[in-house]
mmCIF file of the N, C-alpha and C atoms, coordinates in Angstrom:
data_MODEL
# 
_entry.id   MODEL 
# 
loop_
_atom_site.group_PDB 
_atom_site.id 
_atom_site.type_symbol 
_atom_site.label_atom_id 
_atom_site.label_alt_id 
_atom_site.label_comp_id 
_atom_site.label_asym_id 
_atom_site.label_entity_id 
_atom_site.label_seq_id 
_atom_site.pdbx_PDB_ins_code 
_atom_site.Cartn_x 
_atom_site.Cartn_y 
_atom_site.Cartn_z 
_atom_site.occupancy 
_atom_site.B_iso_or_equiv 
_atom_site.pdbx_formal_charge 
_atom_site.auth_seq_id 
_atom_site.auth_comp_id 
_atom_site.auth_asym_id 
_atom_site.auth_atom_id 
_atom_site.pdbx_PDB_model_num 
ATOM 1   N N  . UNK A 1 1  ? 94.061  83.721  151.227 1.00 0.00 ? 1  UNK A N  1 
ATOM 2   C CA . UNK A 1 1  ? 93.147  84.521  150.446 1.00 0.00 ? 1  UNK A CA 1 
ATOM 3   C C  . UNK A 1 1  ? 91.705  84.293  150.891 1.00 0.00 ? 1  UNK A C  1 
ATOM 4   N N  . UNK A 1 2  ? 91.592  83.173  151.455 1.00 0.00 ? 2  UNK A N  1 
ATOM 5   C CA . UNK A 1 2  ? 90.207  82.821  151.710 1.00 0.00 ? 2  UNK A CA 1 
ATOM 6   C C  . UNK A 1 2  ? 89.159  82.637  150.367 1.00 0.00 ? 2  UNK A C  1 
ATOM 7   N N  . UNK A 1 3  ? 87.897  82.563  150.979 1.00 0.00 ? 3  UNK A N  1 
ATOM 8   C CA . UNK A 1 3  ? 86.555  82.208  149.652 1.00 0.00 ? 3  UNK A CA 1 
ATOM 9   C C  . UNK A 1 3  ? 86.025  83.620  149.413 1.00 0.00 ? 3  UNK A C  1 
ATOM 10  N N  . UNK A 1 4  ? 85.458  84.043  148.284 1.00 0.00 ? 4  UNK A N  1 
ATOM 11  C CA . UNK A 1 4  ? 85.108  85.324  147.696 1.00 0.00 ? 4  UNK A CA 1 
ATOM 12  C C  . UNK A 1 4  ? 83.906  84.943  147.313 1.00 0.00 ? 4  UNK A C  1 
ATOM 13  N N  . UNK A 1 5  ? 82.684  85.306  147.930 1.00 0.00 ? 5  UNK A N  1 
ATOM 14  C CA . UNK A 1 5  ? 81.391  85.104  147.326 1.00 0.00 ? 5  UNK A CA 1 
ATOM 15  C C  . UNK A 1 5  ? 81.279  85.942  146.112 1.00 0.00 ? 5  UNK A C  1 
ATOM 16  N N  . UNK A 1 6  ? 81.517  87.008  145.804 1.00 0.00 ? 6  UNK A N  1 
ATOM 17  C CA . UNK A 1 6  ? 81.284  87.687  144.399 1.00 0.00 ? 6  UNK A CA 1 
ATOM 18  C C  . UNK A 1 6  ? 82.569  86.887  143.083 1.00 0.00 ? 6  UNK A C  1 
ATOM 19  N N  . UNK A 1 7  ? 83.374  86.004  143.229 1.00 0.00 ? 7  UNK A N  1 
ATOM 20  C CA . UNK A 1 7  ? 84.383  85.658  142.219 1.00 0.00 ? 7  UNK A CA 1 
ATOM 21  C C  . UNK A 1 7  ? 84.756  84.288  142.003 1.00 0.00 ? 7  UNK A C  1 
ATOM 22  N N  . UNK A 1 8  ? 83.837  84.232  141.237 1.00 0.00 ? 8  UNK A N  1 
ATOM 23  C CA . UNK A 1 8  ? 83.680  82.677  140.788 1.00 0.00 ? 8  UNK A CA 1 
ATOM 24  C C  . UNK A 1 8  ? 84.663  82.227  139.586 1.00 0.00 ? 8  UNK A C  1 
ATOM 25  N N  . UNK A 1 9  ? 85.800  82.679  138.987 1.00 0.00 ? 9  UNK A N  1 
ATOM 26  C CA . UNK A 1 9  ? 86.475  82.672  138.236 1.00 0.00 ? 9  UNK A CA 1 
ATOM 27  C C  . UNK A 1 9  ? 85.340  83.425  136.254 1.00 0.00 ? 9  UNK A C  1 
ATOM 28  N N  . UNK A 1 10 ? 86.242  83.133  135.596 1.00 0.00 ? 10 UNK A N  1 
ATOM 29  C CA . UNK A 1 10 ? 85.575  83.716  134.402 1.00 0.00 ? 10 UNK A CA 1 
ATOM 30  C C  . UNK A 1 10 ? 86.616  83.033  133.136 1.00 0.00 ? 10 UNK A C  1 
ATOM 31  N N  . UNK A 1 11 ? 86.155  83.071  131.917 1.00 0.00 ? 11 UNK A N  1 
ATOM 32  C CA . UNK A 1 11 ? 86.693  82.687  131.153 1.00 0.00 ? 11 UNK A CA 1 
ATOM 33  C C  . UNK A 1 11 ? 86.722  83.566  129.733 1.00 0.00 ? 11 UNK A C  1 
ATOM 34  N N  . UNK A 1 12 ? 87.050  83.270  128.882 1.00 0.00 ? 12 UNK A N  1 
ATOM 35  C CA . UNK A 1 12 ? 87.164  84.326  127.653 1.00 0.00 ? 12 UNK A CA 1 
ATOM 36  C C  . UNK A 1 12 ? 87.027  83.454  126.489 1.00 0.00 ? 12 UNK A C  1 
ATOM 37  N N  . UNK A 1 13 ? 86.272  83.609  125.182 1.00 0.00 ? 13 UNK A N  1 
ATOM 38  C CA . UNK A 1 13 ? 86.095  82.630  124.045 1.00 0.00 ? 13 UNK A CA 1 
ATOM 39  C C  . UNK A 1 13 ? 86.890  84.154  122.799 1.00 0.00 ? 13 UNK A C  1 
ATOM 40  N N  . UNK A 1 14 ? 87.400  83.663  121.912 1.00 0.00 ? 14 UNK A N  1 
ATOM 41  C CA . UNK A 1 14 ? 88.225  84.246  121.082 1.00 0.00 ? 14 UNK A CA 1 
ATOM 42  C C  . UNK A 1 14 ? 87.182  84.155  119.729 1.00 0.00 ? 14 UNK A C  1 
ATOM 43  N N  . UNK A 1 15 ? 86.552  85.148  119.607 1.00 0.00 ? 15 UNK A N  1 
ATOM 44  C CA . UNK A 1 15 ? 85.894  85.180  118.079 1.00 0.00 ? 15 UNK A CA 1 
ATOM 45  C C  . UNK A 1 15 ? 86.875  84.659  116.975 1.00 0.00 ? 15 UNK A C  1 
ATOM 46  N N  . UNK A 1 16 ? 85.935  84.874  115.349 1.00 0.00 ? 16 UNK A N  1 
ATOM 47  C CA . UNK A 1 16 ? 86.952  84.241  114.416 1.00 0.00 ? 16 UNK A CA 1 
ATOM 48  C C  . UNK A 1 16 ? 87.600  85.451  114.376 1.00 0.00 ? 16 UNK A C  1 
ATOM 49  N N  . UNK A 1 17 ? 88.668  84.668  113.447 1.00 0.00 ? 17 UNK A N  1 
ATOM 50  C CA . UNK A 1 17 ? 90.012  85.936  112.686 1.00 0.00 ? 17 UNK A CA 1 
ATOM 51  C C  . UNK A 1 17 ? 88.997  87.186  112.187 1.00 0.00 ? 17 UNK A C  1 
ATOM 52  N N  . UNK A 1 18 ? 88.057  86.910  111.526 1.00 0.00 ? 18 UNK A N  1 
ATOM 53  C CA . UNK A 1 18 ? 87.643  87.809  110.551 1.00 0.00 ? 18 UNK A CA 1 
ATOM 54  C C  . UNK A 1 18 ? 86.719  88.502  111.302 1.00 0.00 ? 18 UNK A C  1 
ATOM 55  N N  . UNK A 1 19 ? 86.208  88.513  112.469 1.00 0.00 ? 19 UNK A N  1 
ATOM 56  C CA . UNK A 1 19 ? 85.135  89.356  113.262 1.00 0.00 ? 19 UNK A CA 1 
ATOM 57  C C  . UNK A 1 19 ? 86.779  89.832  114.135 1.00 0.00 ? 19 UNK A C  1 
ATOM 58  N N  . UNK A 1 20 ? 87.416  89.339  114.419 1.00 0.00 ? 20 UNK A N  1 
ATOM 59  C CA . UNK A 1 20 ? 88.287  89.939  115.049 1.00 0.00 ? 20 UNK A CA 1 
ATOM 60  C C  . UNK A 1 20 ? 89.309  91.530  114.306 1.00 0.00 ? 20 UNK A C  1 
ATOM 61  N N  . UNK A 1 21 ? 88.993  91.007  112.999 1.00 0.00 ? 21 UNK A N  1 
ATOM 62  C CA . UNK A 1 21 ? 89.951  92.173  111.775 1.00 0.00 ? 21 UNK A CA 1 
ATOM 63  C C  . UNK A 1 21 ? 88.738  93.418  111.621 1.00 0.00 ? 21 UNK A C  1 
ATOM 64  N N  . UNK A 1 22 ? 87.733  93.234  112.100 1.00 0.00 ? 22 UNK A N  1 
ATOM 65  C CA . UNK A 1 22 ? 87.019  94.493  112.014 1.00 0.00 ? 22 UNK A CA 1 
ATOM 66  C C  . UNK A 1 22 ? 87.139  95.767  112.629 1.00 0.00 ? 22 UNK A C  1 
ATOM 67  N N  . UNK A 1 23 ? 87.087  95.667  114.670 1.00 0.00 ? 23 UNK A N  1 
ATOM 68  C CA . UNK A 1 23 ? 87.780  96.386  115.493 1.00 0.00 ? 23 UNK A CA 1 
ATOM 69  C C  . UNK A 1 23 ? 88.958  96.913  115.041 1.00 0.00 ? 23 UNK A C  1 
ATOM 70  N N  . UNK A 1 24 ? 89.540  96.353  114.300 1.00 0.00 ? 24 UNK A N  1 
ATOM 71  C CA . UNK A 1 24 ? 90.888  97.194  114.162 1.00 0.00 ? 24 UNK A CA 1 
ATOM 72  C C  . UNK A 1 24 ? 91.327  98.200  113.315 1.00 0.00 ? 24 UNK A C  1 
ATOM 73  N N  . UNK A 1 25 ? 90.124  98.229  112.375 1.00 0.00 ? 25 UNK A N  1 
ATOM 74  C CA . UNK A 1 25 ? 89.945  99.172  111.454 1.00 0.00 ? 25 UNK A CA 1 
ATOM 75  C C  . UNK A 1 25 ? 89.791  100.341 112.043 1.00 0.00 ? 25 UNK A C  1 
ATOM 76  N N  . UNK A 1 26 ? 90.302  102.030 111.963 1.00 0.00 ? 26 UNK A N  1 
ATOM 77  C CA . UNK A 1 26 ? 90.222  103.133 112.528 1.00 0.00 ? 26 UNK A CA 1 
ATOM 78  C C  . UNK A 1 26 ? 88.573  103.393 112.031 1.00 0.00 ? 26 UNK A C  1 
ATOM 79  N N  . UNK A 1 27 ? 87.198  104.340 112.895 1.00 0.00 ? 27 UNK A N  1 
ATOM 80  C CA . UNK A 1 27 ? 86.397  104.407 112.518 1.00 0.00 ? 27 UNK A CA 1 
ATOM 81  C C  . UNK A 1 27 ? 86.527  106.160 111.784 1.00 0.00 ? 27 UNK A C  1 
ATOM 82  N N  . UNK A 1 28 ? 86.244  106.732 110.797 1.00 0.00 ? 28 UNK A N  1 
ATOM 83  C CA . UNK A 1 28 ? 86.560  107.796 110.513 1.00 0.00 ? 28 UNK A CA 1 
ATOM 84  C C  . UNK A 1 28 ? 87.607  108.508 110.407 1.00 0.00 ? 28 UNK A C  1 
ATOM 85  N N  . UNK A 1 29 ? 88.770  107.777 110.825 1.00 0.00 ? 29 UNK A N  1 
ATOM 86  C CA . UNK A 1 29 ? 90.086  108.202 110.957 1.00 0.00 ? 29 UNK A CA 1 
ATOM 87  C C  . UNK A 1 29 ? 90.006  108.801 111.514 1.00 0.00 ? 29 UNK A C  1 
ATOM 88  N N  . UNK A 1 30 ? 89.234  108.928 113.290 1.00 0.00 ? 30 UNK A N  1 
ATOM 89  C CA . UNK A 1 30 ? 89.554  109.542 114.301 1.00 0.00 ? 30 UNK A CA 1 
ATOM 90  C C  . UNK A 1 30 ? 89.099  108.461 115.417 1.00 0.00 ? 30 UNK A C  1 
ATOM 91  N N  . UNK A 1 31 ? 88.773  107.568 115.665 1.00 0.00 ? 31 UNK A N  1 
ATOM 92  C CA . UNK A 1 31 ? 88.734  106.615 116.552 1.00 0.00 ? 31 UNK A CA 1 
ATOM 93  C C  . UNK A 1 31 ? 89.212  105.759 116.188 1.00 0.00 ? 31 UNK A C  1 
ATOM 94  N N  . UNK A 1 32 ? 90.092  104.908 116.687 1.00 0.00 ? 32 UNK A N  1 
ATOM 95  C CA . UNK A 1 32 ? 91.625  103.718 116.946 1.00 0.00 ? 32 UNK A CA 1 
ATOM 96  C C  . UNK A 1 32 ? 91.417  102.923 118.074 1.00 0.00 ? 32 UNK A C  1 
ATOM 97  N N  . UNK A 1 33 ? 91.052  101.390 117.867 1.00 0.00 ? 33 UNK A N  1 
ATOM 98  C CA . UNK A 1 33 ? 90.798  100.929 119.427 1.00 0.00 ? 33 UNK A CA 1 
ATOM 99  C C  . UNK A 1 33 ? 92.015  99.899  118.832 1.00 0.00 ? 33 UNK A C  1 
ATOM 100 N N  . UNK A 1 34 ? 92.375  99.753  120.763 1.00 0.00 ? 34 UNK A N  1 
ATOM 101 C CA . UNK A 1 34 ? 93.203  98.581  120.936 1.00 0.00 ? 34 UNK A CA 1 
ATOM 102 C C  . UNK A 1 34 ? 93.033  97.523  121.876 1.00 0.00 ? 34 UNK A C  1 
ATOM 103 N N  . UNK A 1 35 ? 93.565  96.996  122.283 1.00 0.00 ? 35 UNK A N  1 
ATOM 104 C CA . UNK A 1 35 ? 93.300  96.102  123.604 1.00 0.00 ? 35 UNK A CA 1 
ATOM 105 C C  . UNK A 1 35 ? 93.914  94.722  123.149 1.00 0.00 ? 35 UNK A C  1 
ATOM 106 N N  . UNK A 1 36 ? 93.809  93.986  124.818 1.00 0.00 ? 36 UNK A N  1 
ATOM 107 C CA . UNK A 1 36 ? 94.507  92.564  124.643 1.00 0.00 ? 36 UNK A CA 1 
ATOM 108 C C  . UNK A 1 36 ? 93.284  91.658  123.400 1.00 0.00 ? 36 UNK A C  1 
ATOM 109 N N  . UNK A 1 37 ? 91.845  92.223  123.509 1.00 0.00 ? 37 UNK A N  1 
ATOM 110 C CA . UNK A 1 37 ? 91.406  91.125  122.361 1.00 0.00 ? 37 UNK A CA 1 
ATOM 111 C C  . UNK A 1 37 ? 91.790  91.579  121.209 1.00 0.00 ? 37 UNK A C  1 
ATOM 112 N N  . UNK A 1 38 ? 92.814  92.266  120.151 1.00 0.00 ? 38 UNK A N  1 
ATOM 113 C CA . UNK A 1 38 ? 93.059  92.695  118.951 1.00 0.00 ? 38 UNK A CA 1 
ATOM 114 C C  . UNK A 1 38 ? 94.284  92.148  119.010 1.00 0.00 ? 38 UNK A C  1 
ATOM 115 N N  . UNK A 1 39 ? 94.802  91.172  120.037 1.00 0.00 ? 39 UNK A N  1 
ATOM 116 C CA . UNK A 1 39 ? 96.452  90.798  120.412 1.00 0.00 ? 39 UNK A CA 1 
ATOM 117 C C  . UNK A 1 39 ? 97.150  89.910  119.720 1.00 0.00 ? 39 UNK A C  1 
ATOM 118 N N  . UNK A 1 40 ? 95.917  88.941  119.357 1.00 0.00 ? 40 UNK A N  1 
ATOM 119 C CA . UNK A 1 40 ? 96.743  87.843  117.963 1.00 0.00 ? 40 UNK A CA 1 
ATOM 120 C C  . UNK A 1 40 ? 96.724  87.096  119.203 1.00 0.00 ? 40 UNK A C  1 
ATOM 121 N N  . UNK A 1 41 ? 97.878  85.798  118.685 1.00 0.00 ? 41 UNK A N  1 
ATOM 122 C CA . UNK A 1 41 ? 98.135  84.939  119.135 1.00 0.00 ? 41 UNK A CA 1 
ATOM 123 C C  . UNK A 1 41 ? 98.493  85.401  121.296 1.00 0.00 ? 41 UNK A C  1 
ATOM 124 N N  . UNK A 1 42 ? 98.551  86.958  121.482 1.00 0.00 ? 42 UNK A N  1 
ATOM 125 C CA . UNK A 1 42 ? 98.701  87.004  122.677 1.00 0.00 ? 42 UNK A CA 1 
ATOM 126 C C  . UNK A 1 42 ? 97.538  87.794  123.413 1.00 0.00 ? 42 UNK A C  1 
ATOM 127 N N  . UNK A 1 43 ? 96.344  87.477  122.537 1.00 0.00 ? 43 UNK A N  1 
ATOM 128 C CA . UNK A 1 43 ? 94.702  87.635  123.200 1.00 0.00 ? 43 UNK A CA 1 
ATOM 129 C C  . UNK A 1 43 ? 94.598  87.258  124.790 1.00 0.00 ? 43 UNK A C  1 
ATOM 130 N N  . UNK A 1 44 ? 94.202  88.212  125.228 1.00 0.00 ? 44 UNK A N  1 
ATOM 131 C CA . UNK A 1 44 ? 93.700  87.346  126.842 1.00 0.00 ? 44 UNK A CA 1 
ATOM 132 C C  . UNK A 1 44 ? 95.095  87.399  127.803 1.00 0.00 ? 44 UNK A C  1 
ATOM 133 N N  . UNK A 1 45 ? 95.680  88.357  127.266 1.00 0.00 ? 45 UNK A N  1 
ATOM 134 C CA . UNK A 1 45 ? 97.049  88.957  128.383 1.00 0.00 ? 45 UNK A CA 1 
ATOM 135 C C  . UNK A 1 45 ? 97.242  90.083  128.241 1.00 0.00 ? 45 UNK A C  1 
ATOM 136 N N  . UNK A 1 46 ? 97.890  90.558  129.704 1.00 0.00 ? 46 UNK A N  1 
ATOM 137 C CA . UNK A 1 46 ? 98.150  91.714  129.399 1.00 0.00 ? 46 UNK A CA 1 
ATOM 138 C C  . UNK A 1 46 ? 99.262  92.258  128.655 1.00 0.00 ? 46 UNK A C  1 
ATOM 139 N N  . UNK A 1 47 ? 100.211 91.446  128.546 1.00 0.00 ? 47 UNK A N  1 
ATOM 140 C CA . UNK A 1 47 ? 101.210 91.587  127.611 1.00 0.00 ? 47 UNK A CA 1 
ATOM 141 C C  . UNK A 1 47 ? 100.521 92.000  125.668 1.00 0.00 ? 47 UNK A C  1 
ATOM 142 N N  . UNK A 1 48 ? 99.773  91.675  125.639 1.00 0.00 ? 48 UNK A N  1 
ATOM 143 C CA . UNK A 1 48 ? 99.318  91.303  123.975 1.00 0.00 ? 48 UNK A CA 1 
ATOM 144 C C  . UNK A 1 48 ? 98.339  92.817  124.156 1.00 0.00 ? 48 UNK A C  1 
ATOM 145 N N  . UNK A 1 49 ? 97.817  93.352  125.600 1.00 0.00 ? 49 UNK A N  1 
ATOM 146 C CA . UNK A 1 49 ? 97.216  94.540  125.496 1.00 0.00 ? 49 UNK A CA 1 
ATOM 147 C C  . UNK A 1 49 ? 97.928  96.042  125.361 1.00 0.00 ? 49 UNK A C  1 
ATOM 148 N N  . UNK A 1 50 ? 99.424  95.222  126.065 1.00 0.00 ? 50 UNK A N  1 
ATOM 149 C CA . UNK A 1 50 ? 99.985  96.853  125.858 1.00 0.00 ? 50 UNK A CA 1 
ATOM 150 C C  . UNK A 1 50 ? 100.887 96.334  124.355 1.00 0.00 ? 50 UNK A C  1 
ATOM 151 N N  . UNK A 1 51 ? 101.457 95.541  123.938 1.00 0.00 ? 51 UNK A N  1 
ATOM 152 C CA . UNK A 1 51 ? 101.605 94.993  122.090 1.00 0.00 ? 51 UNK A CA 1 
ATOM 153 C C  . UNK A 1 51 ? 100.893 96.038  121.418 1.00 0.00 ? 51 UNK A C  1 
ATOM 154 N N  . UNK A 1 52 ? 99.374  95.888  121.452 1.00 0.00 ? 52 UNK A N  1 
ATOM 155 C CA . UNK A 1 52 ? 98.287  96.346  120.573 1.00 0.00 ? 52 UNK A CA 1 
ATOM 156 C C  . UNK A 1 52 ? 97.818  97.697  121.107 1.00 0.00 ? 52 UNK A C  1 
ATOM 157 N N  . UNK A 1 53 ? 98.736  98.218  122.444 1.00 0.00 ? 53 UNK A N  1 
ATOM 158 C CA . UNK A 1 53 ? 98.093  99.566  122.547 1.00 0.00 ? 53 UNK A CA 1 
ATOM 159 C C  . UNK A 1 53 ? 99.862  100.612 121.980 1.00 0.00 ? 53 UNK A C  1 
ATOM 160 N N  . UNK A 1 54 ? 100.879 99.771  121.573 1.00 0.00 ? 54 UNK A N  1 
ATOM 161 C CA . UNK A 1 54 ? 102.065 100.484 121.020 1.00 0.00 ? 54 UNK A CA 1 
ATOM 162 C C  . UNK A 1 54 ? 101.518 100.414 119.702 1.00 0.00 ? 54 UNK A C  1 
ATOM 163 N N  . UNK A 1 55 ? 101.220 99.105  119.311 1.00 0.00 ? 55 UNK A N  1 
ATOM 164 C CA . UNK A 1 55 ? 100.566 99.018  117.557 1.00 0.00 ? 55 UNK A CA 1 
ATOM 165 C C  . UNK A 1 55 ? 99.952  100.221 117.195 1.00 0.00 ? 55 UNK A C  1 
ATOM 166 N N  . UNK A 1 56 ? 98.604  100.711 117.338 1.00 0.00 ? 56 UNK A N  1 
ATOM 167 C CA . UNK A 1 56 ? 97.936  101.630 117.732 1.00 0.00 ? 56 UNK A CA 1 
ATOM 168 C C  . UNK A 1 56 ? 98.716  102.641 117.610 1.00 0.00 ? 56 UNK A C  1 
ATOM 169 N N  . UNK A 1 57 ? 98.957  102.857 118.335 1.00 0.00 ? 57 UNK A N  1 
ATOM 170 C CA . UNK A 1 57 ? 100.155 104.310 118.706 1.00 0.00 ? 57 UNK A CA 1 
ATOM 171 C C  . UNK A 1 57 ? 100.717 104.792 117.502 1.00 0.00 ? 57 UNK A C  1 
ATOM 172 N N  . UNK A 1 58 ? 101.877 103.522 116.888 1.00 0.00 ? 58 UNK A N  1 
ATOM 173 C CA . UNK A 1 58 ? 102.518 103.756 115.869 1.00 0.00 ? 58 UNK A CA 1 
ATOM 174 C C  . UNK A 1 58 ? 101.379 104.327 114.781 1.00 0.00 ? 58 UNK A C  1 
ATOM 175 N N  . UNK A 1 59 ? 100.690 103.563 114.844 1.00 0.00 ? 59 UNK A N  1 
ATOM 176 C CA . UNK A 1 59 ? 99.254  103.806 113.846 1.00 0.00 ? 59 UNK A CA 1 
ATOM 177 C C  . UNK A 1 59 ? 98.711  105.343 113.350 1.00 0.00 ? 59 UNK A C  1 
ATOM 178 N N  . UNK A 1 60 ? 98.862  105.815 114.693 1.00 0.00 ? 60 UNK A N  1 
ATOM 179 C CA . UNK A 1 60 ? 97.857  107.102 115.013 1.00 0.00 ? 60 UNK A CA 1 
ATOM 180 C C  . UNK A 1 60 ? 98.798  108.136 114.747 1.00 0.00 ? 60 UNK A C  1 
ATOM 181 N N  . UNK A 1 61 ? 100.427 108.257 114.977 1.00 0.00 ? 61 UNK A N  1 
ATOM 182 C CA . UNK A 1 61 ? 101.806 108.604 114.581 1.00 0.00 ? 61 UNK A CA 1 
ATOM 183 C C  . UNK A 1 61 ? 101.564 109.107 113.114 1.00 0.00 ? 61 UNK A C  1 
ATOM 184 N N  . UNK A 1 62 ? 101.535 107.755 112.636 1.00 0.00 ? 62 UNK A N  1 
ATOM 185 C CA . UNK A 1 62 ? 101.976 107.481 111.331 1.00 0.00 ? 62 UNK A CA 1 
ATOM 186 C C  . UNK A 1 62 ? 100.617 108.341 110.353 1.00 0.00 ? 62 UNK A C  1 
ATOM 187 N N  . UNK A 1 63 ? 99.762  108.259 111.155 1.00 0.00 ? 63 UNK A N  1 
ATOM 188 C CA . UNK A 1 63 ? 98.354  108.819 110.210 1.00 0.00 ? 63 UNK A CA 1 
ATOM 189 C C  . UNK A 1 63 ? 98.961  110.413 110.689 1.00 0.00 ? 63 UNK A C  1 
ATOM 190 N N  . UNK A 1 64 ? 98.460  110.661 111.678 1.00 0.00 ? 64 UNK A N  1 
ATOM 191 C CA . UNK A 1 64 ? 99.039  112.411 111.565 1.00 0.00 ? 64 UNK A CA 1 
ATOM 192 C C  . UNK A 1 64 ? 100.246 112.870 111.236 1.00 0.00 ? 64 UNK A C  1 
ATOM 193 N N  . UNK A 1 65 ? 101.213 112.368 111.132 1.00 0.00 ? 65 UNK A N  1 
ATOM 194 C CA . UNK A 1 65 ? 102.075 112.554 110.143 1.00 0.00 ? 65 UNK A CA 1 
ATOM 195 C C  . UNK A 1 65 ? 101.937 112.882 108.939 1.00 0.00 ? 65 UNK A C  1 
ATOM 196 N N  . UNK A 1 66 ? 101.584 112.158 108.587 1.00 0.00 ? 66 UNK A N  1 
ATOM 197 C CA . UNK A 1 66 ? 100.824 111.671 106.867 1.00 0.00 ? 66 UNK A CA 1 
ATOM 198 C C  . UNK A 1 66 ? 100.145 113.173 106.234 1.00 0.00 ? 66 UNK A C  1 
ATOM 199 N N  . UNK A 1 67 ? 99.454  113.853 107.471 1.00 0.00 ? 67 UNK A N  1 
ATOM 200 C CA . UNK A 1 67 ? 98.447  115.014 107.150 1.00 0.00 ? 67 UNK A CA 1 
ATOM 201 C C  . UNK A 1 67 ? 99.253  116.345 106.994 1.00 0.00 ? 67 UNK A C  1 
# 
């Protein structure tokens, strides 16, 4: 692979629970975010990003349905 002057590695810090439960709230009931940081215990993978982008989904389902 050799040395990469632009990639010095990086790291990620996990806000609290409760700044984390905000994002997840729909804004107007037309914007829905997801991603690996809304993942819970599987934050900071990509596994926990596509989790929280099916979560979501069901979410957005379940609301237009509803209408």
């Amino acid at each position: 692979m050799g040395r990469r002057a632009l990639v010095r590695g990086a790291s990620a810090a996990a806000p609290s629970v409760r700044r984390r439960a905000t994002p997840m709230q729909p804004v107007a009931e037309k914007i829905f975010f997801a991603g690996e940081h809304l993942a819970g215990p599987l934050m900071q993978t990509c596994g926990g990003a596509r989790l929280s982008g099916e979560a979501v989904a069901r979410q957005v389902v379940a609301r237009l349905a509803a209408k």
